[in-house]
Structures are given as C-alpha cells and as structure tokens.
MARLUMKE-704512 format. One record per residue: residue number from 1; residue in three letters; x negated, y, z of N, C-alpha, C in turn. Coordinates in pm, whole numbers, plus 50000, padded with zeros to 5 digits. Last residue first. Layout:
# residues N
NUM|ALA|X|Y|Z|X|Y|Z|X|Y|Z
...
//
This chain:
# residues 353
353|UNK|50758|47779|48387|50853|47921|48486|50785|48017|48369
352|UNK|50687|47608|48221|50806|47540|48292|50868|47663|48363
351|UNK|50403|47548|48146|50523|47564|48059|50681|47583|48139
350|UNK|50236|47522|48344|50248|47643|48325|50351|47687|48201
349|UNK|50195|47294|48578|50322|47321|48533|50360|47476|48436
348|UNK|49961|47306|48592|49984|47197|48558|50128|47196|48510
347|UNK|49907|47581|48710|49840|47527|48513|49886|47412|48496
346|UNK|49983|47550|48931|50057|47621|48820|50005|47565|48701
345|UNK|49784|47382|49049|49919|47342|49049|50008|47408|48928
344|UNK|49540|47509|48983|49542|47356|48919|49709|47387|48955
343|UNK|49573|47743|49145|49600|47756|49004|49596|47628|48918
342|UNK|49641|47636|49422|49708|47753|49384|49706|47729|49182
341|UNK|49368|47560|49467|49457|47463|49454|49597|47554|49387
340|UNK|49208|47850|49407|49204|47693|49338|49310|47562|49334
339|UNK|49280|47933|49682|49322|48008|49518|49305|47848|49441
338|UNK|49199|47795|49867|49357|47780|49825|49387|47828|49682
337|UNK|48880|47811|49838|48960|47668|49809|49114|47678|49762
336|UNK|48947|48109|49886|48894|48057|49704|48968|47907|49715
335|UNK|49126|48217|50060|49052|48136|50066|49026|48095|49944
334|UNK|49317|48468|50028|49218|48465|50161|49058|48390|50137
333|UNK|49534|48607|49796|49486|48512|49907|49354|48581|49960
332|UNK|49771|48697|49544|49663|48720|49662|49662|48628|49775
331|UNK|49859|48675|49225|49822|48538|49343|49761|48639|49436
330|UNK|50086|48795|49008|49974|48815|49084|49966|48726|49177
329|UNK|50219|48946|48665|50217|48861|48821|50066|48899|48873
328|UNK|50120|49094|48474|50091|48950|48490|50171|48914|48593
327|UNK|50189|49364|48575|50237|49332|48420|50269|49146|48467
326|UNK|50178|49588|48785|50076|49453|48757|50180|49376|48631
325|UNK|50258|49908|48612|50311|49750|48674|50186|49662|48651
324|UNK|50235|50134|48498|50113|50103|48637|50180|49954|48667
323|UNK|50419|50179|48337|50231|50179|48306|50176|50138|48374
322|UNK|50637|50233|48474|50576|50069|48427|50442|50071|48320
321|UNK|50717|50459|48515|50650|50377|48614|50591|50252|48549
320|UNK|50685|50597|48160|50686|50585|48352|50628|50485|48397
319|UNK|50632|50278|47932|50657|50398|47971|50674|50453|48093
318|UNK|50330|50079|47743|50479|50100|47847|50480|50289|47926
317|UNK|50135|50136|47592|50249|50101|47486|50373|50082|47612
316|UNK|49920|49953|47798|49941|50022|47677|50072|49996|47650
315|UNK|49920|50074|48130|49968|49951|48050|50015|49998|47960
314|UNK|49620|50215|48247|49772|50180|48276|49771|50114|48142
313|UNK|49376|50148|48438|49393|50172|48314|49550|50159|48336
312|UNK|49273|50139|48713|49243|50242|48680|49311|50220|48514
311|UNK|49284|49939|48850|49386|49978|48872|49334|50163|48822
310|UNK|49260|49514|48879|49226|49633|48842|49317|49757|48889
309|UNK|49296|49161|48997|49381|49312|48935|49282|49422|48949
308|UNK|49067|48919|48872|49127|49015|48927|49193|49174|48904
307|UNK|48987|48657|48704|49059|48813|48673|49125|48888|48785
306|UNK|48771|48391|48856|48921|48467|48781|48954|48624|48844
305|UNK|48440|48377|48779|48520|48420|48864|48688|48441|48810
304|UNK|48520|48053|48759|48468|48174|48833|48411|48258|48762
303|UNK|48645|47929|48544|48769|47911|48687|48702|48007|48764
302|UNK|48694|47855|48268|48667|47984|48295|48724|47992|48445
301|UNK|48894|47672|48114|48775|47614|48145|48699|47713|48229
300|UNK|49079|47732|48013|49024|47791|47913|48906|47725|47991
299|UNK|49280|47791|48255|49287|47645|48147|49206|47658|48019
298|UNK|49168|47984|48353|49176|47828|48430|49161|47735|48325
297|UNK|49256|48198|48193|49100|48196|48235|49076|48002|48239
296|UNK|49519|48178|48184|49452|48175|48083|49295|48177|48046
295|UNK|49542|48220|48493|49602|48132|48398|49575|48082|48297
294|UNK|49457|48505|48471|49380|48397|48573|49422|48257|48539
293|UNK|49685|48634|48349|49490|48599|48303|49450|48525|48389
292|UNK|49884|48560|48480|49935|48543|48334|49748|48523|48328
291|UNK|49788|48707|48793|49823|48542|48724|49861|48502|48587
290|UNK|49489|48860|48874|49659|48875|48785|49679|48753|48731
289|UNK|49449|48769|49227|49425|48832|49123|49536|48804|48994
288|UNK|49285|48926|49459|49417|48946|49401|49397|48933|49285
287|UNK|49085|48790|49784|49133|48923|49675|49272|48862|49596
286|UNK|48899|48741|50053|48978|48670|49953|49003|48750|49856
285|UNK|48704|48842|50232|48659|48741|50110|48725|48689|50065
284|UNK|48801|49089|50368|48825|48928|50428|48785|48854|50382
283|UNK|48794|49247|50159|48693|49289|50249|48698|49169|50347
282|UNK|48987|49215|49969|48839|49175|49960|48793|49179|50049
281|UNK|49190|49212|50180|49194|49128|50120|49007|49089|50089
280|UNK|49204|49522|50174|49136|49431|50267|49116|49317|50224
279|UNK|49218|49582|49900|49087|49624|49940|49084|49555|50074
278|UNK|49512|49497|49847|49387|49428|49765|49228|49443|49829
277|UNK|49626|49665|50026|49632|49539|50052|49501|49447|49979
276|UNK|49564|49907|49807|49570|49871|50000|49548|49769|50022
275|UNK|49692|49799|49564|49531|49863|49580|49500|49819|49744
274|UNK|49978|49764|49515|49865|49614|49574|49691|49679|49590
273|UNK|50115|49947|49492|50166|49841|49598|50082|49761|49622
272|UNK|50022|50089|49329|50005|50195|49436|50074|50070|49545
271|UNK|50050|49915|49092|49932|50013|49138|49916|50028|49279
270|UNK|50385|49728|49138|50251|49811|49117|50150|49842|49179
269|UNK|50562|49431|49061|50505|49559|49174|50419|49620|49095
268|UNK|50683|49258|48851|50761|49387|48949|50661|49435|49079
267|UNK|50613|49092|48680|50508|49233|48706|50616|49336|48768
266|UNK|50610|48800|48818|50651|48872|48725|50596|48984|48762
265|UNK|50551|48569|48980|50559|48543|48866|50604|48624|48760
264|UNK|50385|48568|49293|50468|48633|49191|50463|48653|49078
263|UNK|50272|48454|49572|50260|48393|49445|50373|48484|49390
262|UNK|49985|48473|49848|50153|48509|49795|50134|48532|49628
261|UNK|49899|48214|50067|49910|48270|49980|50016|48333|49924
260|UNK|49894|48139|50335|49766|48134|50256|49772|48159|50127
259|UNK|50016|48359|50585|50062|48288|50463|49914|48246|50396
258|UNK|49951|48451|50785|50067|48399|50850|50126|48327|50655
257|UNK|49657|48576|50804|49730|48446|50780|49806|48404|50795
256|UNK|49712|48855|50729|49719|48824|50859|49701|48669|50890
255|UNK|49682|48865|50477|49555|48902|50546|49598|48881|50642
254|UNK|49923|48746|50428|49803|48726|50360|49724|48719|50443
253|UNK|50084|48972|50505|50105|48793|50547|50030|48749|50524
252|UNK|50072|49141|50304|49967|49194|50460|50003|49033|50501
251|UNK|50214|49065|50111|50042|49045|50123|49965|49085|50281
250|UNK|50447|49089|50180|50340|48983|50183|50237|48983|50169
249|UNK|50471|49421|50225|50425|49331|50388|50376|49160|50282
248|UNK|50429|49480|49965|50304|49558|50065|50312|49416|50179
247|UNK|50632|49408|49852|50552|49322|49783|50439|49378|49894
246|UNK|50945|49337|50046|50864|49405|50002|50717|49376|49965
245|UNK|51064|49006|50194|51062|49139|50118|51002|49229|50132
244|UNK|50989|48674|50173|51015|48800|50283|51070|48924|50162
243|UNK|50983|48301|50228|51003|48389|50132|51020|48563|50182
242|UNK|50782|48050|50210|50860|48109|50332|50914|48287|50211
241|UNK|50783|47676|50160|50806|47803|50114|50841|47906|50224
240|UNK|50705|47422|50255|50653|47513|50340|50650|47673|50253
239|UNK|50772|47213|50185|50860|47326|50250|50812|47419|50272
238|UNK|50558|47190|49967|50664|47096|50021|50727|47205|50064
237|UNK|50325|47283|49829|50362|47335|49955|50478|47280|50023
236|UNK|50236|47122|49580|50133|47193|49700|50184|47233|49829
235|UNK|50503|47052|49465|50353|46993|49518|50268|46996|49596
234|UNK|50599|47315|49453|50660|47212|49575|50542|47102|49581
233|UNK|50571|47515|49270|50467|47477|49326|50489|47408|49469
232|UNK|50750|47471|49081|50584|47414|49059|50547|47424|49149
231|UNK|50970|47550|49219|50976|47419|49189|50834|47345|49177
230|UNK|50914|47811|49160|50945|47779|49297|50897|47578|49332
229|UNK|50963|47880|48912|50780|47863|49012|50811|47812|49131
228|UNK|51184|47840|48896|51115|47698|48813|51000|47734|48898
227|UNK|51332|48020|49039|51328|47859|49086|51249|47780|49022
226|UNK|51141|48364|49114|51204|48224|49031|51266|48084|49054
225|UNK|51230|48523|49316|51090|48445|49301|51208|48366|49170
224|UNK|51365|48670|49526|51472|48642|49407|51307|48545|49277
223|UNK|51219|48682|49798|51385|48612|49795|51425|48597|49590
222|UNK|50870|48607|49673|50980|48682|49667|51092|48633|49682
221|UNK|50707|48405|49932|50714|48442|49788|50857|48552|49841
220|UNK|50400|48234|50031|50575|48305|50072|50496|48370|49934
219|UNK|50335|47939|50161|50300|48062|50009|50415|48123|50060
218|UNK|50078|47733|50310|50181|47770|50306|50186|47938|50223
217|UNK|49884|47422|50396|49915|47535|50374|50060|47568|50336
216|UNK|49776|47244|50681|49939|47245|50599|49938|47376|50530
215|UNK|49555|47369|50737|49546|47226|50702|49720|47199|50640
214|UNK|49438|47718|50692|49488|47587|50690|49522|47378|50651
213|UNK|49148|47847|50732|49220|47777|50637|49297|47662|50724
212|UNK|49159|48173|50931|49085|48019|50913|49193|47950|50807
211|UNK|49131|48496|50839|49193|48371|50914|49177|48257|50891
210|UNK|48879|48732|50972|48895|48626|50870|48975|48538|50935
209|UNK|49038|48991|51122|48926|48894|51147|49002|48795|51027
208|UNK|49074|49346|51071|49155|49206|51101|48976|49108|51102
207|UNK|48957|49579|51011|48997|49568|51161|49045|49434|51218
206|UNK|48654|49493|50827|48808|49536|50819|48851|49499|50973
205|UNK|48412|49504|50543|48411|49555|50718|48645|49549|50722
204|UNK|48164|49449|50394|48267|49423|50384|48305|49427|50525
203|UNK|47873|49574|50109|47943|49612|50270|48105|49544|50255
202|UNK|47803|49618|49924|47763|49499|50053|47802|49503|50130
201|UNK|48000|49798|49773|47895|49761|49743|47843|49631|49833
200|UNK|48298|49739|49989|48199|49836|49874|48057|49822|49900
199|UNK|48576|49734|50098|48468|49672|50021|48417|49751|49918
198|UNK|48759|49777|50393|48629|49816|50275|48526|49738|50207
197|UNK|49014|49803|50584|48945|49701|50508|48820|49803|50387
196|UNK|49315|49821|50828|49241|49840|50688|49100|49795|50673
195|UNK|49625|49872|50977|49519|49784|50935|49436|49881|50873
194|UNK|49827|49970|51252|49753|50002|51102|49670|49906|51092
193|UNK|50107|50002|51396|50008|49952|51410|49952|49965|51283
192|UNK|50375|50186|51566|50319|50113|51477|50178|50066|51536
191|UNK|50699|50170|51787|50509|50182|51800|50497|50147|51665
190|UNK|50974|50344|51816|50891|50253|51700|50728|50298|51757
189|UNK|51260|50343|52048|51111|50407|51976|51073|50307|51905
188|UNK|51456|50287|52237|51427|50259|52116|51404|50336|52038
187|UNK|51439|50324|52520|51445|50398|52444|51464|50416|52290
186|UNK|51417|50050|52687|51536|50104|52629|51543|50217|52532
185|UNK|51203|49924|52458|51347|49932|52476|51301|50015|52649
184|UNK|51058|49977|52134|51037|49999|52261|51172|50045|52319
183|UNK|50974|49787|51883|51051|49822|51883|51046|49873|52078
182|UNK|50669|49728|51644|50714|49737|51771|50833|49825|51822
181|UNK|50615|49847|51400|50564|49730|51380|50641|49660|51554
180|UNK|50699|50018|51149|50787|49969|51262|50751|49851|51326
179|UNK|50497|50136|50994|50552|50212|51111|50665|50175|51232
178|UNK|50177|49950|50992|50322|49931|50987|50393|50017|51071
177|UNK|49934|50069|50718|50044|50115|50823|50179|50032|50842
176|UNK|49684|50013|50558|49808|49910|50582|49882|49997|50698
175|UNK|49430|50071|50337|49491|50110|50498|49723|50086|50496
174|UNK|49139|50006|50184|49242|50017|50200|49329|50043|50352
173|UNK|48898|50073|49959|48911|50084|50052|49034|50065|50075
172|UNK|48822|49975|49688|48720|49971|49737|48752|50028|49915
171|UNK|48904|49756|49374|48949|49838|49485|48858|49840|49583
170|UNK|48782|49861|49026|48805|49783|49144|48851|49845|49284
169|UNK|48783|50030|48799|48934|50000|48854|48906|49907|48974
168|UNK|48542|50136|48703|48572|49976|48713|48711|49963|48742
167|UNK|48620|50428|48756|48566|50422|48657|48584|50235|48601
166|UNK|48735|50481|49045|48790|50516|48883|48726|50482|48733
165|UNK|48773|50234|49294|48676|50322|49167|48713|50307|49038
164|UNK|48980|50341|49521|48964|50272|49384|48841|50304|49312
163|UNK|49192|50361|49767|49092|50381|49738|49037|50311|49606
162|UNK|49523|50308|49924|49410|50244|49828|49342|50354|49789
161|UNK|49806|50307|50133|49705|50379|50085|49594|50299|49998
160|UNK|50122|50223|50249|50017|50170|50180|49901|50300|50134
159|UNK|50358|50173|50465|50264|50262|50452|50176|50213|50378
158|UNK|50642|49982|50490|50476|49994|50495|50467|50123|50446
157|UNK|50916|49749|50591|50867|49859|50531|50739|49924|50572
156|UNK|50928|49481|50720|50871|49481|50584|50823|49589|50509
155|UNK|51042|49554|50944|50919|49537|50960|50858|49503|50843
154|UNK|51334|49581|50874|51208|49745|50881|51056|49707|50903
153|UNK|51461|49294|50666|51398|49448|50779|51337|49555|50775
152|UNK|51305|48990|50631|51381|49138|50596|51403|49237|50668
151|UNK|51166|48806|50726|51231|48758|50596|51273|48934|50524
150|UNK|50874|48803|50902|51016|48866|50873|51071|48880|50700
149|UNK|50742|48543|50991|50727|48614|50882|50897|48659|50901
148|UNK|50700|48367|51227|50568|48448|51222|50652|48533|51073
147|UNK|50883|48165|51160|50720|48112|51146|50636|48251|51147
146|UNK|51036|48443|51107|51068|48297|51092|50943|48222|51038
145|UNK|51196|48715|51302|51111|48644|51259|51117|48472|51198
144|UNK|51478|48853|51272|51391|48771|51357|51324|48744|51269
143|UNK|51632|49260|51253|51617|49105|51208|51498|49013|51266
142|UNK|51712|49441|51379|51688|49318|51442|51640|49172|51392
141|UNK|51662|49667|51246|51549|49665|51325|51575|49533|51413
140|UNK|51785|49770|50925|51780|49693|51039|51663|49659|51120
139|UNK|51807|50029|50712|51717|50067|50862|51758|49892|51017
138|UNK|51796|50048|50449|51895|49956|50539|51894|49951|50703
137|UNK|51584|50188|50422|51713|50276|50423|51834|50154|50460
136|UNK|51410|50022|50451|51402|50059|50526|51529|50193|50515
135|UNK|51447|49839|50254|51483|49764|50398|51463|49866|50443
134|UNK|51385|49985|50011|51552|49963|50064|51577|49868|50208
133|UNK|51120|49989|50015|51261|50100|50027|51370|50031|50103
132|UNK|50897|49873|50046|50998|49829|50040|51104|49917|50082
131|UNK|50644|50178|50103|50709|50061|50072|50850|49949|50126
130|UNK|50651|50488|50143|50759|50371|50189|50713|50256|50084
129|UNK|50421|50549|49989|50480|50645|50124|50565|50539|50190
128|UNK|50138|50446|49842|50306|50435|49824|50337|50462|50017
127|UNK|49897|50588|49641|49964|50613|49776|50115|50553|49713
126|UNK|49575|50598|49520|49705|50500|49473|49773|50548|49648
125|UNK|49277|50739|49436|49399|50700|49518|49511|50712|49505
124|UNK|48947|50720|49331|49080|50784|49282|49181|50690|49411
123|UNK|48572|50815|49260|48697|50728|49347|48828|50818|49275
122|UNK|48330|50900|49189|48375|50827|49115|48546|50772|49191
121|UNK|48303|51073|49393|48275|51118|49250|48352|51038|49149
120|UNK|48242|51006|49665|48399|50997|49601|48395|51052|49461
119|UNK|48027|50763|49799|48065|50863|49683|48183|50869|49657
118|UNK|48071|50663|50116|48128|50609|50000|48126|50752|49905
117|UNK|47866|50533|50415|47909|50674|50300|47923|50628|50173
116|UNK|47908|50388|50680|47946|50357|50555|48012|50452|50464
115|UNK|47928|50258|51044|47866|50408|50942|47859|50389|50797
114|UNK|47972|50173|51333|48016|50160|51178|47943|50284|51091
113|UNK|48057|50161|51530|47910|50184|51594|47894|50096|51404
112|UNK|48340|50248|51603|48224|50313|51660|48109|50269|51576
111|UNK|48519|50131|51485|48413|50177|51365|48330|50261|51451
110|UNK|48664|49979|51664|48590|49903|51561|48511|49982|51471
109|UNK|48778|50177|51822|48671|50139|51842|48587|50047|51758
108|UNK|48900|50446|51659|48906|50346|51638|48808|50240|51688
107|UNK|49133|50731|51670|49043|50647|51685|49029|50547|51684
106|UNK|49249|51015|51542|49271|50893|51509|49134|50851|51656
105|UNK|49481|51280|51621|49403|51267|51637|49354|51064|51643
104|UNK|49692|51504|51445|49691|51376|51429|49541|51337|51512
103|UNK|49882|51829|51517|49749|51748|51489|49716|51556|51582
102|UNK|50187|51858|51322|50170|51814|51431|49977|51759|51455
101|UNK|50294|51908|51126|50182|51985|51162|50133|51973|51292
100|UNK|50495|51694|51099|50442|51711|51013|50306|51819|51064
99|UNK|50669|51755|51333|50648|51611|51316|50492|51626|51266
98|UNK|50754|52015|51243|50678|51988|51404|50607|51895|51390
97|UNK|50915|51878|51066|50800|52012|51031|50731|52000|51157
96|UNK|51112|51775|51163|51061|51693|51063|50889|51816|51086
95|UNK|51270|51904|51297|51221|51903|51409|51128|51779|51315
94|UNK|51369|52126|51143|51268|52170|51187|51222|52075|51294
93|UNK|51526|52006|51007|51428|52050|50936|51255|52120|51032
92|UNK|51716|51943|51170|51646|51807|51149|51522|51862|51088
91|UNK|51839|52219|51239|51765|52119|51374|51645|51977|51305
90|UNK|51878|52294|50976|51834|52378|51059|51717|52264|51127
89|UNK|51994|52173|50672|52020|52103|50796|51884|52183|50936
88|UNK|52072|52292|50475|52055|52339|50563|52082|52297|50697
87|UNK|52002|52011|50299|52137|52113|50294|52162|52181|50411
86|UNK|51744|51914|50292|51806|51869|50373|51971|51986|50400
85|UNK|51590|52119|50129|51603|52013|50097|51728|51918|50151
84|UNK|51622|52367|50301|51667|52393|50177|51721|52226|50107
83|UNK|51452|52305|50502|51604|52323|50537|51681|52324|50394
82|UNK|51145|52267|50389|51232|52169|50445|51425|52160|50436
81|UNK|51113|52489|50380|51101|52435|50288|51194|52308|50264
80|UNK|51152|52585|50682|51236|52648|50574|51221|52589|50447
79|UNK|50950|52430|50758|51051|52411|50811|51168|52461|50721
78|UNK|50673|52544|50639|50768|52385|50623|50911|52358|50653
77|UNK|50741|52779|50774|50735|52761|50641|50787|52671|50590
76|UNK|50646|52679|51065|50786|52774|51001|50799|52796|50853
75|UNK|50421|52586|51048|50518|52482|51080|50673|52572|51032
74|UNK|50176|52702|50705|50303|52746|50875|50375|52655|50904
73|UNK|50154|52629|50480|50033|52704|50562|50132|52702|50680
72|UNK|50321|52312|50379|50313|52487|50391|50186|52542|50473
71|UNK|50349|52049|50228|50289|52118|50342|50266|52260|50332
70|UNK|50659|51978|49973|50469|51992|50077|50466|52061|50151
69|UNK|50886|51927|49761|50840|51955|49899|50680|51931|49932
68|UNK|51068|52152|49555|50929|52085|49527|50885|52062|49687
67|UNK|51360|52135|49472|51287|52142|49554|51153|52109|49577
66|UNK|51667|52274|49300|51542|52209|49335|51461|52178|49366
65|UNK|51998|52288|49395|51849|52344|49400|51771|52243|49353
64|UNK|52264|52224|49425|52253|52191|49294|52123|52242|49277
63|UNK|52373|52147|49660|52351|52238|49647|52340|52301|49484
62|UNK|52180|51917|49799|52364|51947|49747|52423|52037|49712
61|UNK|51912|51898|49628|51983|51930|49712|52108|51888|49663
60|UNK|51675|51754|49440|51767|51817|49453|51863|51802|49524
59|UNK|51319|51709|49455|51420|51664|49506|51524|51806|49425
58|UNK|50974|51569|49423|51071|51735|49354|51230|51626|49399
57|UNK|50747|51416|49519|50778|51515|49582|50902|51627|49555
56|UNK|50808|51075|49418|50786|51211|49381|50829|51324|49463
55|UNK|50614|50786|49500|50760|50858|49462|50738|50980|49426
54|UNK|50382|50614|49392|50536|50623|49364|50626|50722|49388
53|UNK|50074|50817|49331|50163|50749|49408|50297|50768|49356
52|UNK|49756|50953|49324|49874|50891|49237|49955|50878|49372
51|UNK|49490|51167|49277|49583|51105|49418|49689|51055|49329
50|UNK|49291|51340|49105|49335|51135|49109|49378|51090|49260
49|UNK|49217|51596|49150|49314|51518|49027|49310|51371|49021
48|UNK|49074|51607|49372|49255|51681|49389|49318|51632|49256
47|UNK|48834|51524|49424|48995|51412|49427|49115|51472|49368
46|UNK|48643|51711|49422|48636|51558|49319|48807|51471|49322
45|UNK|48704|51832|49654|48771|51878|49576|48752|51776|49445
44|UNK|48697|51727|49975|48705|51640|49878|48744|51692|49781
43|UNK|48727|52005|50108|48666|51869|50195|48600|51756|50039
42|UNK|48872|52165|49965|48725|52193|50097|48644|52082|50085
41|UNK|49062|52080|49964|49005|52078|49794|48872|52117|49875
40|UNK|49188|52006|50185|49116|51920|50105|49076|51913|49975
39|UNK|49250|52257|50334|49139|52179|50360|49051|52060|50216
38|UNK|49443|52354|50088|49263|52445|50083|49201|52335|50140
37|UNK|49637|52184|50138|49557|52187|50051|49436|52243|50037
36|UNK|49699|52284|50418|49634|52119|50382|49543|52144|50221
35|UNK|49744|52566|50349|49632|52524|50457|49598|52333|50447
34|UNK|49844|52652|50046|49832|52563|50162|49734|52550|50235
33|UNK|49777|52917|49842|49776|52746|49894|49770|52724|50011
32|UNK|49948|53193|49932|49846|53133|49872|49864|52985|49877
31|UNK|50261|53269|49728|50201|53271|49832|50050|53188|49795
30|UNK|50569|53440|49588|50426|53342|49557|50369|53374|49675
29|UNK|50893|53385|49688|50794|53510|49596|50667|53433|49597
28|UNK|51137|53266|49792|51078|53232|49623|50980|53305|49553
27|UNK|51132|53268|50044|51225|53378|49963|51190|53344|49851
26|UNK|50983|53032|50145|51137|53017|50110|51172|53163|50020
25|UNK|50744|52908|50000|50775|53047|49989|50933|53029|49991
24|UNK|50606|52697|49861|50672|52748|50030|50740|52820|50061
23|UNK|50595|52685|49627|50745|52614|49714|50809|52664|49812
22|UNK|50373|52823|49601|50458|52877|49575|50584|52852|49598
21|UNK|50175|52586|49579|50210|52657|49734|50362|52738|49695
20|UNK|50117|52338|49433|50174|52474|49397|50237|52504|49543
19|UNK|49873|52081|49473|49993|52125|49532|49972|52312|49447
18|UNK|49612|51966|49595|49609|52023|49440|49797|52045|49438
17|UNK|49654|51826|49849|49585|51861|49756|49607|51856|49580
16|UNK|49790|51737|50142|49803|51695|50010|49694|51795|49904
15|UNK|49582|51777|50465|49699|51746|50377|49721|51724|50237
14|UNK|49329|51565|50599|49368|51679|50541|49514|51694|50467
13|UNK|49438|51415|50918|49348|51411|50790|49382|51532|50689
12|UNK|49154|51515|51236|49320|51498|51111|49213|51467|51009
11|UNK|48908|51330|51367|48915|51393|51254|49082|51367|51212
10|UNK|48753|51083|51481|48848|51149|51547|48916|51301|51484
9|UNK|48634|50953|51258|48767|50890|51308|48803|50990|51371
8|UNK|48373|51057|51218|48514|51076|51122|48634|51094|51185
7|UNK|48170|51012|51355|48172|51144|51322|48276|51153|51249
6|UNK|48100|50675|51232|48076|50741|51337|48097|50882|51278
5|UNK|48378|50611|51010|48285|50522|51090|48263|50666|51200
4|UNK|48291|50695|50644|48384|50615|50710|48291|50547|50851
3|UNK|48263|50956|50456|48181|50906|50558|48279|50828|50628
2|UNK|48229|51028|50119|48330|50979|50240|48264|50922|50316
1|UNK|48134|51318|49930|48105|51191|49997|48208|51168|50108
//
C-alpha cells in the first residue's frame, strides 16, 4: 500500500529496485543488493517488476567498458561505480555520489492534513529522468519567456514520474519536477519546483489550483507541429499559437494555464512523457486524450466520453521504444468546453493534416 499525505512526506525515497548490485562492485567480484534496492523491495516489493522508463542505465566509457550504473550500498561504492563511467573522472564522480546518498528530506504543507492509501498491487511506473534532452544538453539558461511560455531552454527540461493502474492503463498519480525552474544570481544555482496530482477513485487532490477558462483561448504546440494542423486550427486560435519544446513542459502549460490546450498530430512522445502530466491533469478535471480515436469517436457521433490515453498495453506489431509511442497524437487540456471546441475544429478540417 501507498500512503500519500500524513506520515509520508517527510520520508527519502527509496532507491531503484530490482537492480544487479554486482555493478557495484568496482573490483568486479559480487556483492549483496543495494541498500536502495533492499529498501524498496522492503517497502513496495509488488513494484520491483513494473518501474519503466526512457533511458537506460548501461553506458560505455572511453575506455571501451561497460557500465551498468545504480545506487550502491556505500557513497564510496557509487563513487567508484561512477569513476569508471565518467573516464576516471575522480572529483566529478565523487562529488555526483555525495549528490546521490545524500538524505532527501520532502515536505509538503498541502498534504498535511491529506491522507489517501493507494493499493500498489495493481500499480506500475513510467519514469522519464530528463525530459526534453536536448534543451537540456544545450544547457541555455537565458532563454525569455513569451506570454508566460519558454519557447526553449532548460526550463523545458523535466523530471516526469507516473503512477498507473496496470491492469485499466489509467493514470492515477503524477509528479512534475522542474529542476531549472529559478536561476539564483550571483551564484548561479538552480532552485526547482515540483508539482503533482492524484486521481484515484474520488479522490482528486493536486498542489496546482484549477485554472479558470479563458475568454481568448490559446494552444501551444510543437516548433516542428505541422502547418496544415497549424492552419486548422487558426479558427479557434487566430494568433494565439504559442509553440515550446519538450512534450513534459507543454503539458505542464496545461496545468499551469498558461495554455488551454496542447495539440500534437503525431505519436512522437511516449508512455513515460504523458503518465505525470496526464495524472494531474485528471486530478484538475481535465485529462489527455489520443487524437486519431477521439477523432474517430467525434465524428462517429460518440463525443462523451472521448478516448483517453492509456498506458499499460504497448503498440502491436512496433519495435523498442515505439511500443510505448502515443501512436495517435494527443489533445491535453483542462476544460471539456475547450476539449470540445478543440475537436469540432479538427473534425472540420480532419482531411487536411
């Protein structure tokens, strides 16, 4: 069971689970599991086989090694796990490992007086570590804002986590990290800031507040978005296109209202990019849902409820990563009225992108 609320928050969290310790072991001889891992086959052993996520822990050096990286039982372990990865880079390895066993202590006054036990029997979790990569190996930290929405940058790169029930594929908890959400001068440090959101069963609880509907709405979309969707949906939004990068921060534009909706016409994100975002989303009373079926729902006469993304089946007959692609596209919003105007506009133009 997951107890979210009173008796949690001030709680690390456990480390990775279900892990081969044997990495650690800089001399290469075997060792036991991990002190993260023991906690959380302790804590949550129902999970240690449904943590997913994009990238992959096995690296190769310059060296020509290979490297399986995780949490070691020892900050000196990690550290040597570490040095191997980073071509014996000594100082960075060890000052990453400090980082890393470092105890995390959370709080949150919004879930003082919160209490909401979620069976994890049935749950599974979608993790993307970096979203939008490449703004954040582009590491710019000046780019400006425009209406409230960073077109590009580090403030697009995220932390995504999702919660899921494995059995419906619906999403049932989520947690939004921005690690660059505040830039602190002169030192130039990074404050973040986190979101997140639960929906489950009656319960709908999230740190953000419902954002009110606009009277000029407005869609950000992807810089490379199509021009023909672009075009459909000038009806509805005149200028008021705003376009950003990485598929985690629009949707957090979403839930922040700094957009009433984000529209993508192709199945370049995934699983582990829209679970997070999807679970506040619900938990605000808007959600996500897959636009090729919600499309085919609309004009079939079928407008409630439309198809929302799922995230427990992968995609027959595709290979790697693209089992887990939202395939359809995808609409996430806030406000049913906008979803609605959102899908009369496309269905009106649904020959055309």
């Amino acid at each position: 069971m997951l107890q979210v609320g009173r008796g949690r928050a001030g709680q690390p969290p456990p480390g990775p689970a279900g892990v081969d310790s044997r990495s650690c072991d800089p001399a290469g001889g075997g060792s036991s599991p991990g002190a993260g891992a023991r906690a959380a086959r302790r804590q949550f052993p129902e999970l240690q086989d449904h943590i997913r996520g994009e990238e992959s822990n096995k690296f190769e050096n310059g060296l020509g090694e290979t490297v399986v990286v995780q949490v070691c039982p020892t900050q000196q372990e990690t550290a040597a796990l570490l040095e191997k990865v980073l071509d014996r880079k000594q100082a960075a390895a060890e000052l990453l490992a400090a980082a890393i066993h470092q105890e995390v202590v959370l709080s949150d006054p919004a879930l003082d007086d919160v209490a909401v036990t979620i069976s994890t029997e049935s749950m599974a979790v979608w993790i993307d570590p970096i979203d939008s990569t490449n703004q954040y190996i582009r590491g710019r930290g000046d780019v400006l804002p425009v209406d409230g929405i960073y077109p590009s940058g580090l403030r697009s790169a995220l932390v995504l986590i999702g919660v899921y029930n494995r059995h419906s594929g619906e999403p049932v908890l989520g947690i939004i990290n921005e690690p660059f959400f505040k830039e602190k001068l002169p030192a130039r440090r990074w404050q973040s800031k986190y979101h997140w959101g639960i929906s489950y069963g009656g319960t709908r609880l999230s740190s953000l507040s419902r954002p009110q509907l606009r009277t000029s709405p407005r869609v950000v979309l992807s810089s490379n978005e199509k021009v023909a969707l672009q075009e459909a949906l000038t009806p509805l939004y005149g200028q008021q296109l705003c376009f950003a990068s990485g598929a985690g921060y629009k949707m957090l534009c979403v839930a922040l209202g700094l957009a009433d909706a984000y529209v993508l016409s192709e199945g370049s994100t995934f699983k582990w990019d829209s679970c997070g975002p999807h679970a506040i989303l619900l938990a605000l009373g808007g959600g996500m849902v897959d636009l090729s079926e919600a499309l085919k729902s609309w004009q079939a006469g079928q407008r409630k409820p439309l198809p929302e993304l799922t995230y427990n089946k992968p995609v027959e007959g595709a290979l790697g990563a693209e089992r887990w692609a939202n395939q359809g596209g995808l609409v996430a919003y806030i406000h049913r009225e906008h979803l609605e105007a959102v899908m009369a506009t496309l269905a009106a133009a649904a020959n055309t992108f």
